[in-house]
Each structure stands twice: as C-alpha cells, then as structure tokens.
ROBAMAR-189187 format. One record per atom (N, C-alpha, C): x, y, z; residue in one letter. Coordinates in pm, whole numbers, plus 50000, padded with zeros to 5 digits. Atoms other than C-alpha are relative to their C-alpha. Example, Ala and Ser with C-alpha at 12.3 -4.5 7.8 and 13.67 -1.06 7.14 Angstrom:
ROBAMAR-189187
500894988150000A512304955050780A500905012050000A499184988149994S513674989450714S499235010950073S
end
This chain:
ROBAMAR-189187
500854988050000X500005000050000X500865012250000X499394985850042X502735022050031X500885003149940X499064995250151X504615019049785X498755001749830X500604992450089X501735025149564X499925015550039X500114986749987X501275057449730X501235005149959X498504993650081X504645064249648X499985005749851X499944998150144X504135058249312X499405005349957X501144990550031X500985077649273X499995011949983X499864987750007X502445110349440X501105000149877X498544998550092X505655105449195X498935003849882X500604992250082X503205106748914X499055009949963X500924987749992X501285135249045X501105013949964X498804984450010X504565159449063X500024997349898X499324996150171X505745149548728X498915007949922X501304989650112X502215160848541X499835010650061X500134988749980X502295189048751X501265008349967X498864989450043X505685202248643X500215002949870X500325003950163X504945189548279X499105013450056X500844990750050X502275214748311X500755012950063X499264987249976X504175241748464X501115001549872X499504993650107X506415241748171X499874999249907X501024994750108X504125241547923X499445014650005X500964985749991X502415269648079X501465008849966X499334986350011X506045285848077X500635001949838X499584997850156X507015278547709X498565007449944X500904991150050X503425289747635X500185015150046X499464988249962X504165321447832X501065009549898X498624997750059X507365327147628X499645004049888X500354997750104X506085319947317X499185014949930X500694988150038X503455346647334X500805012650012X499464983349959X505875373647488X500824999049881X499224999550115X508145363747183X499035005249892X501484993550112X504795369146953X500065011249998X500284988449918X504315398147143X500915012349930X498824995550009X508015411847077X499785000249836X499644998650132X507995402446714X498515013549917X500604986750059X504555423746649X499985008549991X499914982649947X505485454846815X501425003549897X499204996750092X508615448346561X499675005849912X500814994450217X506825449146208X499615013849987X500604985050002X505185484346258X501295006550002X498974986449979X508525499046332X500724997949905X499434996050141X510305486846041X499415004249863X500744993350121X507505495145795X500095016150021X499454982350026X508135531845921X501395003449975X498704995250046X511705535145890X500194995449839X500344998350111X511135518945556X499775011649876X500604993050054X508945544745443X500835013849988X499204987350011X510855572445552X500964999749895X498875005150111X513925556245349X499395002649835X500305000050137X512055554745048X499245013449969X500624984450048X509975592745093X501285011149987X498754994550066X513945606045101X500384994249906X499745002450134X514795586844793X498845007249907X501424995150063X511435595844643X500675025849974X499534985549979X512765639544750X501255002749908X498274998150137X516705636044582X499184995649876X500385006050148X514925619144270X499455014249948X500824984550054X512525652744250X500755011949952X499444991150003X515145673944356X501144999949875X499945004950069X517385660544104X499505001949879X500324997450123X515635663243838X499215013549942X500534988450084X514355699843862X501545003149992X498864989749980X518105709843907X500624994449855X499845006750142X518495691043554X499245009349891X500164985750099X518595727543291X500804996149925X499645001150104X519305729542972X501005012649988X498934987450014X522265751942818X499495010249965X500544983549977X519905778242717X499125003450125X500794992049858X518355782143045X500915003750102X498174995349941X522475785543197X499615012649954X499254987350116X522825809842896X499175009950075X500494986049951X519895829943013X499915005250124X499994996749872X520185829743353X501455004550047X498404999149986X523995837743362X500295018249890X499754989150094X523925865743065X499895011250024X500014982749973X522285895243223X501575001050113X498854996549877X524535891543550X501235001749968X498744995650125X527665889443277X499865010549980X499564979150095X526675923343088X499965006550096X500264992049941X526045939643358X501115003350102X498645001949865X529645928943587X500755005549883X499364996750066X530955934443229X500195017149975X500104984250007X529675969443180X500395010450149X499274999249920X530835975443489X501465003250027X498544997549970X534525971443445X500575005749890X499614990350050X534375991243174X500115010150045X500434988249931X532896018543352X501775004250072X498894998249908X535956015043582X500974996949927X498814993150060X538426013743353X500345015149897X500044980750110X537206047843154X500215007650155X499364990449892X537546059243531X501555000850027X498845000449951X541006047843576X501015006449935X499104995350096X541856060343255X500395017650012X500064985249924X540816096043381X501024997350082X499194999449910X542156092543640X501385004449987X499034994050089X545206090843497X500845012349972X500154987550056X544936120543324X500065014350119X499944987649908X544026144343616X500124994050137X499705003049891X545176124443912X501295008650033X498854994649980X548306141943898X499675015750023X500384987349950X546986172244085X500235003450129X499454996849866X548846187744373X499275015750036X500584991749925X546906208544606X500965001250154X499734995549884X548676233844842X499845008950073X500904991349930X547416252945114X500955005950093X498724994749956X549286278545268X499155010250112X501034997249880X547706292945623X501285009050029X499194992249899X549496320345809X499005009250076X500444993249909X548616334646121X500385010450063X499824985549943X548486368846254X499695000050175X500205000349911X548936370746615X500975016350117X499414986549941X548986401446841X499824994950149X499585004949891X550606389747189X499344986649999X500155012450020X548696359447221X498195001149947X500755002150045X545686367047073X499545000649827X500085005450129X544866357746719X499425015249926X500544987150081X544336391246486X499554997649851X500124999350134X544086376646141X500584989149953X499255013550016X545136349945927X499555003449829X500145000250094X545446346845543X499764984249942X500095013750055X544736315645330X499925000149834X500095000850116X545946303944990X500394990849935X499955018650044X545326272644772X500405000849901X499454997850142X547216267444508X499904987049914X500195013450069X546616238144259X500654999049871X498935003850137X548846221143984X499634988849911X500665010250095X547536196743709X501154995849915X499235007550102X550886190943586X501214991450115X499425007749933X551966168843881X501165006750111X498674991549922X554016196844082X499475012749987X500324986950032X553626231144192X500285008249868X499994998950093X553206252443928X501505006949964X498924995250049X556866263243761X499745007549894X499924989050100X556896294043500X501224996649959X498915001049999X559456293743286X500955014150035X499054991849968X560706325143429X500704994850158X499765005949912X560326308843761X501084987850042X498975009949985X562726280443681X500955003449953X498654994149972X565206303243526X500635009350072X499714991549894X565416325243791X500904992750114X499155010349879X566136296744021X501244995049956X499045005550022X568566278943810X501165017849974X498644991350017X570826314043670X501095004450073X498764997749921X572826326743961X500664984150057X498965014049981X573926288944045X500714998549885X499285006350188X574296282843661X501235016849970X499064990650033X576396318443644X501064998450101X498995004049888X578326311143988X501104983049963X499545016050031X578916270943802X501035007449891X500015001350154X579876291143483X501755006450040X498554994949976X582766315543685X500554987450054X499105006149938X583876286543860X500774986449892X499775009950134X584346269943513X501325009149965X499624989750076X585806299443360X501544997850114X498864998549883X588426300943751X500864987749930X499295013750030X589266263743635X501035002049849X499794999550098X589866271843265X501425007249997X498944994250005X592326299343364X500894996450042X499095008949861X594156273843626X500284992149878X499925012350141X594236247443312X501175010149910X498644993550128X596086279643100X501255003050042X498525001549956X598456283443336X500954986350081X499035007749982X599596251643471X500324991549891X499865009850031X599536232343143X501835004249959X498515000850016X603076247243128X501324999150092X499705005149820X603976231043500X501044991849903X499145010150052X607096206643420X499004986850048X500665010549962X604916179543535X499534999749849X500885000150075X602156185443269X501124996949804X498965001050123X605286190642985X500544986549992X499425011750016X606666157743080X498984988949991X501245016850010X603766131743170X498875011649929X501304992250077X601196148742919X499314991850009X501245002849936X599096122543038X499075006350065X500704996549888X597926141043290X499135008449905X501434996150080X596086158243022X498514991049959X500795005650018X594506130642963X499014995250084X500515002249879X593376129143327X498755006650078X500854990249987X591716161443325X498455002749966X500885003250019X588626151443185X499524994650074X500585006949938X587996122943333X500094999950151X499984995049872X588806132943699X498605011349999X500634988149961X587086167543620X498284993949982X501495004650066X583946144643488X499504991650136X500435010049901X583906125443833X498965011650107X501364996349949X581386155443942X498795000049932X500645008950082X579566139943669X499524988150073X499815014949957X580376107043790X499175000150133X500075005849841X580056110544175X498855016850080X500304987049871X579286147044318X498395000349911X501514996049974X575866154044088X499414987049961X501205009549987X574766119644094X499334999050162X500724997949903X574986123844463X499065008550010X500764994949952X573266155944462X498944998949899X501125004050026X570536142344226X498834991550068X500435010349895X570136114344469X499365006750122X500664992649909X569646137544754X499065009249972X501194988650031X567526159944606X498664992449959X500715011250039X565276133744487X499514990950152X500585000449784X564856121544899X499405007350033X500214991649901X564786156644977X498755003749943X500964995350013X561856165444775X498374987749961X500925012449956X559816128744798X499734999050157X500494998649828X560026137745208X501024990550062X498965009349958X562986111745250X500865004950129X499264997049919X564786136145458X499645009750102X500914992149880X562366151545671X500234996850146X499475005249837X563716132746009X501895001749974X498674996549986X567036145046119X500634983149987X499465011450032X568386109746154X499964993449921X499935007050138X567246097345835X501365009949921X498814991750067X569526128645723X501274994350068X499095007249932X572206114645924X500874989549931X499915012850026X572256081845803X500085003549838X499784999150161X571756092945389X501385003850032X498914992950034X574766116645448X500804989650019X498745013049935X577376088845623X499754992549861X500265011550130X575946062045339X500475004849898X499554993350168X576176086445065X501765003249974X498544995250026X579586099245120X501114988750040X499325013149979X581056063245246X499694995949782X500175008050078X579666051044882X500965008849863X498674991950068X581516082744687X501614998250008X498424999149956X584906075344866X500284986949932X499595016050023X584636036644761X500435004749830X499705000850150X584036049144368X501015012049959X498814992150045X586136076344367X501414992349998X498705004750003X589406054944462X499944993649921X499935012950141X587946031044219X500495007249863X500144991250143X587496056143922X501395006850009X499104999549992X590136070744024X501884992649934X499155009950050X592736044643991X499704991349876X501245004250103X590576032043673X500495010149893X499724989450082X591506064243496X501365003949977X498884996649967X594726068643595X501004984949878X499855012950100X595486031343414X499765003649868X500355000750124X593186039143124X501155016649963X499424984850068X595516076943070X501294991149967X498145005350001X599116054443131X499574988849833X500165008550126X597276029142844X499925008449838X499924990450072X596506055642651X501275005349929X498584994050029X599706072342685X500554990649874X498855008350055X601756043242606X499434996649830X500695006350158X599556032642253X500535021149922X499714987650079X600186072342150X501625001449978X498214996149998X604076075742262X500864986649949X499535010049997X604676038042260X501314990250084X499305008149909X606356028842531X499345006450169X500474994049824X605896034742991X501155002450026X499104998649915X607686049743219X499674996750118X500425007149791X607046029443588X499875012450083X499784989349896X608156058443742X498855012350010X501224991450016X605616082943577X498574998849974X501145004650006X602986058443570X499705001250146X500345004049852X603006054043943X499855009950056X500524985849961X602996094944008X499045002649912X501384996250047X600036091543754X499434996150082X500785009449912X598396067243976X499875007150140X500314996749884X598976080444282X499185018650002X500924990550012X597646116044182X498974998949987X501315003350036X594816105644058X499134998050085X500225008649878X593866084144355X499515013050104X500104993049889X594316113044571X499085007949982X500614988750003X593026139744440X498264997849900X501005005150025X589766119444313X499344995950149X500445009649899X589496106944674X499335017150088X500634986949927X589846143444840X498775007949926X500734996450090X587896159044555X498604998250042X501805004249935X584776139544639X500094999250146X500345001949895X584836136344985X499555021350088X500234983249963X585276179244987X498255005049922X501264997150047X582226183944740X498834996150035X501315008249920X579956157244887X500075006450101X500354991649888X580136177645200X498815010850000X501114987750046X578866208345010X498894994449965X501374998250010X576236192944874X499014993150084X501395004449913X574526176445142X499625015150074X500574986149975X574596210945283X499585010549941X500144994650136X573736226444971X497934995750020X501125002950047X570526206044962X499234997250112X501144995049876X569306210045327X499805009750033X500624984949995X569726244845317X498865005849891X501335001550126X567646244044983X498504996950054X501295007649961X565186219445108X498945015150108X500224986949892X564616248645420X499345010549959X500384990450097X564336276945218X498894998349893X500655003850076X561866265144999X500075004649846X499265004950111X564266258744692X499594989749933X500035010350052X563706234544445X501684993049989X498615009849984X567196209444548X500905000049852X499315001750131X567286198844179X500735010549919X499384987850090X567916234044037X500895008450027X499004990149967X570746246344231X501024988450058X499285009449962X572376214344394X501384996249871X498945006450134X574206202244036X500315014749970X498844987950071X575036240343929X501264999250122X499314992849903X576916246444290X501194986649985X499355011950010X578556210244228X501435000749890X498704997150084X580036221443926X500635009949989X499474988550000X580916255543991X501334996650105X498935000849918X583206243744262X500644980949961X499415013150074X584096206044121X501265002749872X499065001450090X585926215243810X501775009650071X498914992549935X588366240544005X500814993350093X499965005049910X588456222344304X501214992749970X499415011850036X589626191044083X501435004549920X498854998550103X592046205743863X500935011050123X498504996549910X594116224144158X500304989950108X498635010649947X594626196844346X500564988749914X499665003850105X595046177944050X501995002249942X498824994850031X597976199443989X500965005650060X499125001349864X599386205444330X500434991350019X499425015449896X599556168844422X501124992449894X498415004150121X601466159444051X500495006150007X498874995450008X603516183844087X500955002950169X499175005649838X604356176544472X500534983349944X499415015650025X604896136644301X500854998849977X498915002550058X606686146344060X501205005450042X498494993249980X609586168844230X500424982750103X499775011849899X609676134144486X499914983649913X500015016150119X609806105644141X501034995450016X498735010949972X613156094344243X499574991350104X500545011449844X611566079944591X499034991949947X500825013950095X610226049444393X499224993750119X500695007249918X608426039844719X498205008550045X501344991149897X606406070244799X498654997749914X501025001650072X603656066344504X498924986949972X500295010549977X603246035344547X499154996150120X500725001549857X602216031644892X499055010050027X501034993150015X600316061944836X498814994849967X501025007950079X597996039444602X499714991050107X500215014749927X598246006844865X499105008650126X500744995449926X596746031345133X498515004449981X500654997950103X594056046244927X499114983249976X500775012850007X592926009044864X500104990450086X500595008549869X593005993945197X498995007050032X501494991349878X590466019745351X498654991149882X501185002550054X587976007545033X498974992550099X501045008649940X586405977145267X499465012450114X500564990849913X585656004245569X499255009449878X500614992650057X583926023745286X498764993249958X501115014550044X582175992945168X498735000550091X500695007049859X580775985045529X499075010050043X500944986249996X579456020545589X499315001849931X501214995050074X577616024145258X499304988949996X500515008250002X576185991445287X498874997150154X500635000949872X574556002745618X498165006649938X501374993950063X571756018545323X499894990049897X500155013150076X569865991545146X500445007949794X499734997350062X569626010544844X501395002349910X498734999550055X573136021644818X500874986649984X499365012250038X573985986944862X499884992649904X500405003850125X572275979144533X500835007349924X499034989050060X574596008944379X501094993350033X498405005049945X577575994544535X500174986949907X499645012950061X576885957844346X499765006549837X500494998550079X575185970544034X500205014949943X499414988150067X576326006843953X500825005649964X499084998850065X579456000943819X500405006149867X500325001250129X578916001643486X500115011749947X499584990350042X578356036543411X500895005250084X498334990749924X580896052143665X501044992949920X498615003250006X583406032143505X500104999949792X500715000450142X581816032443117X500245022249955X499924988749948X581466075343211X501544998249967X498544997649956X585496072843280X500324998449893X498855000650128X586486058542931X499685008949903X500654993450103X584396079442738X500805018250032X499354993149984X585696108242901X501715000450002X498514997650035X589536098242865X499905000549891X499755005250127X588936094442520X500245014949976X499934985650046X588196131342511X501025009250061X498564996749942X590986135742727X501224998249911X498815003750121X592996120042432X500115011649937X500014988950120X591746144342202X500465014950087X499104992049894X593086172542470X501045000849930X498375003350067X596146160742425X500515000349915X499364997550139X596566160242094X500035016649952X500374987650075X595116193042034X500785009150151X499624994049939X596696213442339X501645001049987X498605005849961X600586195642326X500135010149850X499784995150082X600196212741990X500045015349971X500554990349964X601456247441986X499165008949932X500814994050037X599256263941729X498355000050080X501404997949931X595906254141955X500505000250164X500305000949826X596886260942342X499195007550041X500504987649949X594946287242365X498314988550004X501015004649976X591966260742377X500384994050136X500095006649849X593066248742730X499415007450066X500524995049960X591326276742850X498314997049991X501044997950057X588246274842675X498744980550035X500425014849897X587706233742801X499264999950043X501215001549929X586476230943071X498705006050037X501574990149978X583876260143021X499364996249940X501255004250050X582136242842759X499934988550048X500385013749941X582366207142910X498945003350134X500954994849855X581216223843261X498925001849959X501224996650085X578506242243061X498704985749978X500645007250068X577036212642871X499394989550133X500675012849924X577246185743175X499305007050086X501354991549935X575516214243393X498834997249985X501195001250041X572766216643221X499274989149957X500395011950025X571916183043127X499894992350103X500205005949910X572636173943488X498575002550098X501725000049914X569686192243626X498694993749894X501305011050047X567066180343344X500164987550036X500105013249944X568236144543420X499415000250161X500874994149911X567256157343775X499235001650042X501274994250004X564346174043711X499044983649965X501035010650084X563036141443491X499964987150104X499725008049930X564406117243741X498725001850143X501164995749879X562186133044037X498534998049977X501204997850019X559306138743850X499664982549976X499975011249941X559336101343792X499944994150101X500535002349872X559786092144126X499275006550061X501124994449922X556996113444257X498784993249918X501905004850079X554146097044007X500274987349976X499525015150038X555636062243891X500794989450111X499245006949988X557006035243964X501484992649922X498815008150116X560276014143814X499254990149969X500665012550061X559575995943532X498915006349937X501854992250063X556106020643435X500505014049954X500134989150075X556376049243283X498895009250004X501374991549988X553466080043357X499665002449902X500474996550138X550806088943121X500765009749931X499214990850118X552586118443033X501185000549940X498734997749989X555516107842958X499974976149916X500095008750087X554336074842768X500424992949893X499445002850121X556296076342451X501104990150077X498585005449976X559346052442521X501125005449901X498614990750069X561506071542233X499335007449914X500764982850061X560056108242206X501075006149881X499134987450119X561086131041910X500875007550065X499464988849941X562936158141945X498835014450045X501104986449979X559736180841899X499014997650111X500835004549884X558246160342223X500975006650103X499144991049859X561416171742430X499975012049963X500024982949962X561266209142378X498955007449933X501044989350017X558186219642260X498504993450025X500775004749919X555726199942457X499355006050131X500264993449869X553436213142726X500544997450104X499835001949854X554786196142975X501395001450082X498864992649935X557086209243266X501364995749987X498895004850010X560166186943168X500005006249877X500064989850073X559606201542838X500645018550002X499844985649964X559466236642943X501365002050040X498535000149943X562746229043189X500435000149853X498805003050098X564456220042875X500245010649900X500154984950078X563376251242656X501095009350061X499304991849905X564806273042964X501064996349991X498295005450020X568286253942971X500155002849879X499034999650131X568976255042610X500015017749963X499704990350031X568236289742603X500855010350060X498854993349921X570676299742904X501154997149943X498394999750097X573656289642619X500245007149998X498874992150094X574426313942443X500305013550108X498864988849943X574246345242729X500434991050091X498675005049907X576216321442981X500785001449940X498914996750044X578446313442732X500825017949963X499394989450047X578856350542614X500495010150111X499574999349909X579276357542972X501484995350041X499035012750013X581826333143029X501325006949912X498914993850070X583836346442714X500385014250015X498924984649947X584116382542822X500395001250117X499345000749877X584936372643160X501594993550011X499045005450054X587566353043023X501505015149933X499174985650108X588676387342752X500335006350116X499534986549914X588856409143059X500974996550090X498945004749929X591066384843255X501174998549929X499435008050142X592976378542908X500704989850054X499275010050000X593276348342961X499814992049863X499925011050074X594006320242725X501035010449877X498635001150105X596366322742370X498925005149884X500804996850120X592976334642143X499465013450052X501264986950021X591486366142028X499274998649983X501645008350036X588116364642041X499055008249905X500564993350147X587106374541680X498454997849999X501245007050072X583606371441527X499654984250002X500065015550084X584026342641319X499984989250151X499745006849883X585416327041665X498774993350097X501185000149919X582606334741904X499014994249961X500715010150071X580086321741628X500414986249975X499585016549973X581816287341608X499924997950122X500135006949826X581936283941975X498695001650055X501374996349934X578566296542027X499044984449919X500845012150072X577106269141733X500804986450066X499445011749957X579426244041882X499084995650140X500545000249876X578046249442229X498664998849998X501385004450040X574186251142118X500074990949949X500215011550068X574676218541942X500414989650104X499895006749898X576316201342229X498884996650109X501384996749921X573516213242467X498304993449937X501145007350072X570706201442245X500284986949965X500015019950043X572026166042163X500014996850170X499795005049830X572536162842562X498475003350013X501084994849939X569426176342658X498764986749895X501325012150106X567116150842398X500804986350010X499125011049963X570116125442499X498874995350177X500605004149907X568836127942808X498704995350078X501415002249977X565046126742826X500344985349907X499805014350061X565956092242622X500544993050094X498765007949939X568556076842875X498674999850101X501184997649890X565976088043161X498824988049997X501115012050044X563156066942997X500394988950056X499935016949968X564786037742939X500714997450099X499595007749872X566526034243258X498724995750132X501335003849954X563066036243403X499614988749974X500815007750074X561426013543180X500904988350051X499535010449948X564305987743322X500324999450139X500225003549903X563575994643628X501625008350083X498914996749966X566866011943731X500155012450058X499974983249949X567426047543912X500605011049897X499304991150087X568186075343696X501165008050090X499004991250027X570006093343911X501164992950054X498465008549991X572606064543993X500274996949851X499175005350150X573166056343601X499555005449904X499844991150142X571956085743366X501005008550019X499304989849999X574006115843471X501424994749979X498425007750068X577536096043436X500115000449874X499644996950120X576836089143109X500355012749948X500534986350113X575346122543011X501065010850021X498774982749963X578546145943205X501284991249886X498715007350130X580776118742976X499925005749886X500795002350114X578766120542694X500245018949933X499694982150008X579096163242753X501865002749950X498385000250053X583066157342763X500384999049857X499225005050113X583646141542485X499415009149823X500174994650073X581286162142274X500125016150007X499814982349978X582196197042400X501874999149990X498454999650028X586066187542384X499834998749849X499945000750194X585646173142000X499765012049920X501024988250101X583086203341882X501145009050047X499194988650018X585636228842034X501634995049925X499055000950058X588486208741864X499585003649842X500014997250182X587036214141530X499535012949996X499524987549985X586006247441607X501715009450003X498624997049973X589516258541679X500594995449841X499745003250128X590256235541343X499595013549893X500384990550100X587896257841126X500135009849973X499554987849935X588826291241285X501485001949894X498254998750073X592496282541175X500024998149853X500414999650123X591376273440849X499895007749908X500574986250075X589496302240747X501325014350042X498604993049981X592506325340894X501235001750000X498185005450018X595576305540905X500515009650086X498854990549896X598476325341090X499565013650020X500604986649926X596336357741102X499624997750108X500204996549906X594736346941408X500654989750106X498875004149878X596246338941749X499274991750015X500625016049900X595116303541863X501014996250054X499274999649874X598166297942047X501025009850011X499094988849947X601226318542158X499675008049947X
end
C-alpha cells in the first residue's frame, strides 16, 4: 500500500511540472509573439521614411536638371552687367590718369597780436601738371645765379688749366692731360649723381627726420669715397694705356705718380664736394628751393676748380719726389685698403647697397668715354698752334654737363613722385620721344628744357668776356670765333638735353634709378662732345685765317 502511494504522488509531481512548463514555454512563446509584432510596425516606418527621402533627391534632382539655354539665360544679364561695369571703371582709371596728377597746396598764416589771434590769410594753390606750378621765368630765375656762379667757377678752372699746362709735370707726363677730363667728369660721375640722389629724397620727404639725414649723408659719402678710389685708379690706368699706345712705350716711374695723383686727388675731391652738397641741399630743402635746380650748378661751379688744383698741386708735389720709387706707390696701397671700411658704411643703406653691386657700369663706362676726350686734349693742346683752347675746356664741358645734369634731375624726380620702376606716367608714355616732344611739349620737363637750352648762348657770352677781361688764354676772340663756339656749344647742349630725356626713359622702363646711372653717362657724353666740337672749332677758325689769328702763343 505504500509503495503505491509512492508511486501515485511521483506521478502527480511529474504532470504537475509537465504542466508548469508548458504553461512557461506557452508564456514565452506569446511574449516572443508579442516582441515580434510590436517589431513589424517599426520597420514599415523607417522603411517608408527611406524610400519618401529617395522619392525627394529623385525630384530634387531632376528639377536641378537645365538645359544650356536656360544657363545661357540665367547667367547673361549678370555677365553684361559685371561686364559693363569694368568698363565703367576702367574709363575711370583712365581719367584718372589724366588728372590724378593734381597737387593741392594750402598755405595758412597766422596773425597774432601777443597771444591773441588778429588775422590769418589763406591760399590754395593747385597744379595739374603733377608739381607746383613752375613758370618758365620761375625756373630760370632759380637755376641762373647757380648756373652763372657754376659758369665763373668753370671759367676760375679754365684759367688754372692755361696756366699750369706749362707746369714741368704737365710738359713731361702729358698724360695728365688726359686725366683732366675724366677726373674733372667725376662731378659727373660722383658729386651730381649724389646731389641728384639727395635731392630726389629731399623733395619725395625722404629727409624730413634729422636721423634719416644722418644716416643718407654717412651712406652717401662712404659710397663716393669707395668709387672715387675706384674711378680714380681706373683712369689713371686707362691715361698710362693711353699714353703708352700714343708715345709707345711706359715709364714705371711716371705711371705710378700718375696713379697716385689721381687716387688722391679723386678721393679728396669727392669727399670735399659731397660735404657741400649735402649742405647745399638741406639748406635748399629749408628755404623753399627746388634741390634739383641749384644742387648740380653749385657742384660744378666748385668741382671743376676744386679738381684741377689739386690735381695739379699733388702731381707736381709727386713729381719733384719721382726718384723715391716707394712714395707713390704706397700712396695707392693706402688709398685701397680703407675701400672695405667704405664698403661697410655704405652698405649700412639698402639702396646704396644695390649701387655698390650694380652701379658700376656707368661710373666706370662715364670714365672711358671721358679719357677718350681727354685724348683728344692732348693732341690738340701739346700742339702749339691750339693752346689757347686749354682755356676754353672746361667752360664748355662744365657748361654742357651742367645743364643736362639738372634736366636728368628734374626728369628723374618727377618720375619718382608719380611712377614707379619699370612704368612709365601717362605723360611721359612715349618710350623714344622726338625731338619736337622734348622741347616743345606742354609739359614741365619740356618747358625745363626750353629754359636750359636757352641759358647757352648769354652764359656762354658771359663766360667769354669774363675770360677777355682776365685775358686769359692764347685766342682773340674774333667774330668768326665766338660764332663757332657759340654753334658748337648750342649743338652740344641740344644733343645732351634730347640725349637725356631718352637715357631717363629707358633706365626707368628697366627698372633702374636715373639718378645712379643717367648723369655719368650724360657729364661723359658732355666731355667728349664739348672737347671734339671745340676741337674742330679751333680747326675751322684756323682754316678760314691761318696765321692771322692767334690760337696759340
């Protein structure tokens, strides 16, 4: 009995646990049911969404799908209209142009009685040709007493030239004639390129702070001392090469008191003139001077004198001391050690340090062109029927590179106040003007140039009776005379002067400074054609008179 009960409850638990996990897989099942229905609804919406953004790009898509004439027309007005546009603004720029170059200046002064204000004037002055306005009486007013003070100190030189060329120095090394040029051309070379340079600062505002003045002056006159010993010793070579191809043979001894004169009196030379003109062209600046129009006369009024007496002091201190085969020598070796300390100083100005690598060329191009005319000197002076032209020299060389030094000047400034290097201003557009564009053109470089060519003939006729009343030189000064030297001298002056509005250009147009590498040429360029024209003057003179008139002793 009781092991059936046993067996009875045994198969009561089992069908009751059988049914407990039935009930719990049924349980399960449904919550899994359960789980999977509440699924389906949620992926049929993300579905939908998926496919109502495909359905949107497809639409969008295909309105943004235009044809090339519906570009064309939707693109065309907004074209003519950006186009017509930059026309507009380039017919302005082109004006522009035209009357941008208009300086307005206003000039206020006040009237004051103890400290209270009584009055005051006001007056505006306006210029349409890129600069206050200049008259041409106004610009020869300014330039004549420099250009008559350049012309005696030509004329002082000329008479120093008639009397030492019969120094025993000058009789023996007649090189040194050949020296006289190109030394006297190194205020060509060095003194009015400096004072083009400074004047060209001083009237762009460069030197409006005392320490910027400071610093130009040291730079400027460190970068003169370097090319003077250069040119110097440069010239002194090209006169001994010279020599020797004319005479055909050297003398060591009188090459080396060429050399060392040269040296010296190229070194003192510029370092005495560059003085003057930095003070030349801040007392200018002050005064309210135009720099350009008195800086290069005062340069050469005291340059050619300057150069040709110590010129002819220091060879003829060499030569009484040419047996001491040491002293001329070491003269030169001193002289070209200082160059690096000259170096180091002008290289403390960026600019000049571009001059220092790159402005060789004409200072040393300048030098041969002028010995050449130093040759012709020589030939024509050593000869005694023409000495009486050693006088007459350096007044037309002075003359010619004068005046050609301030238009290069003048043209050089006016450039740097409106342009840049490399561009060229509207007015001034032509790259190779006529002759009837340089002097009879409205415009103020123009005008300058009218005014210079017409201060020839009374300087020169100045000049020659200042000369008659000193009697100096070996000529009577006939008619016939005065008219050859007068057409010689107007023809010199006019090829320089249309020389130079050309050189000016194109050193622009390559980007280069005019007044570091036109005026070299153009005081060369004066040498060689104011020495030649008065050698054939002097020729024709003798020609037409023969031994009637005095051209030398």
């Amino acid at each position: 009995m009781k092991g059936e009960e046993v067996r009875q409850r045994r198969k009561e638990g089992r069908s009751r646990n059988g049914e407990r996990s039935r009930h719990k897989g049924r349980s399960k099942g449904k919550h899994r049911e359960s789980r999977l229905g509440s699924q389906e609804p949620e992926d049929v919406s993300v579905h939908a969404q998926q496919k109502l953004l495909a359905e949107e790009k497809a639409a969008m898509a295909k309105s943004q799908e235009e044809s090339a004439i519906s570009i064309c027309l939707q693109v065309l007005l907004p074209y003519l209209l950006a186009g017509l546009g930059m026309v507009l603004a380039g017919m302005v720029l082109d004006y522009v142009q035209c009357v941008a170059m208009v300086v307005t200046q206003l000039q206020l002064e006040l009237c004051f009685h103890g400290k209270k204000l009584r009055g005051f004037t006001c007056k505006l002055t306006r210029s349409a040709s890129g600069f206050l306005p200049e008259t041409s009486f106004s610009i020869a007013s300014q330039i004549f007493v420099p250009f008559l003070l350049a012309g005696l100190g030509m004329v002082a030189a000329g008479l120093l030239m008639d009397v030492v060329q019969h120094w025993d120095v000058f009789r023996t090394i007649t090189e040194v004639f050949i020296l006289v040029p190109a030394l006297v051309g190194l205020k060509g070379n060095l003194e009015m390129t400096l004072a083009s340079r400074l004047s060209t600062a001083a009237n762009t505002g460069q030197m409006d702070d005392a320490q910027k003045q400071w610093k130009m002056a040291t730079c400027n006159l460190a970068l003169i001392q370097v090319q003077a010993t250069v040119v110097g010793l440069l010239a002194a070579v090209a006169a001994v090469i010279l020599g020797a191809i004319s005479k055909g043979s050297v003398e060591l001894s009188q090459a080396a008191v060429l050399c060392a004169s040269s040296v010296t009196t190229a070194f003192i030379a510029a370092l005495s003139l560059g003085l003057v003109m930095i003070g030349v062209i801040i007392g200018a600046r002050k005064v309210g001077i135009n720099p350009d129009n008195v800086a290069t006369p005062i340069a050469a009024s005291l340059g050619d004198l300057i150069t040709l007496s110590l010129l002819a002091g220091i060879s003829s201190t060499l030569f009484k001391y040419i047996d001491m085969k040491y002293l001329s020598p070491l003269i030169c070796a001193v002289f070209i050690v200082m160059i690096p300390l000259w170096v180091a100083i002008a290289k403390q100005s960026p600019s000049l340090a571009e001059v220092l690598k790159s402005g060789w060329q004409p200072v040393i191009v300048a030098m041969s062109i002028s010995s050449i005319g130093g040759l012709i000197l020589d030939k024509t002076v050593t000869d005694p029927n023409f000495e009486g032209m050693a006088v007459f020299t350096p007044v037309i060389n002075g003359v010619g590179g004068n005046l050609v030094a301030i238009q290069a000047s003048r043209i050089s400034t006016f450039l740097h106040f409106w342009s840049m290097p490399g561009v060229l201003p509207y007015k001034m557009r032509q790259n190779w003007p006529n002759p009837c564009t340089t002097f009879f053109s409205s415009g103020v470089n123009s005008k300058s140039a009218r005014v210079l060519f017409l201060l020839v003939i009374p300087g020169h006729l100045v000049f020659l009776y200042t000369i008659h009343l000193l009697q100096g030189g070996h000529t009577s000064l006939s008619f016939t005379f005065v008219m050859f030297y007068l057409a010689a001298a107007l023809l010199q002056v006019g090829i320089l002067l249309y020389v130079a509005d050309l050189i000016v250009r194109l050193m622009w147009r390559k980007s280069l400074d005019p007044d570091n590498f036109s005026i070299p040429y153009l005081t060369a360029l004066g040498d060689l054609l104011g020495t030649g024209f008065l050698a054939i003057c002097f020729r024709l003179v003798w020609l037409i008179h023969g031994t009637e008139m005095n051209l030398g002793n």
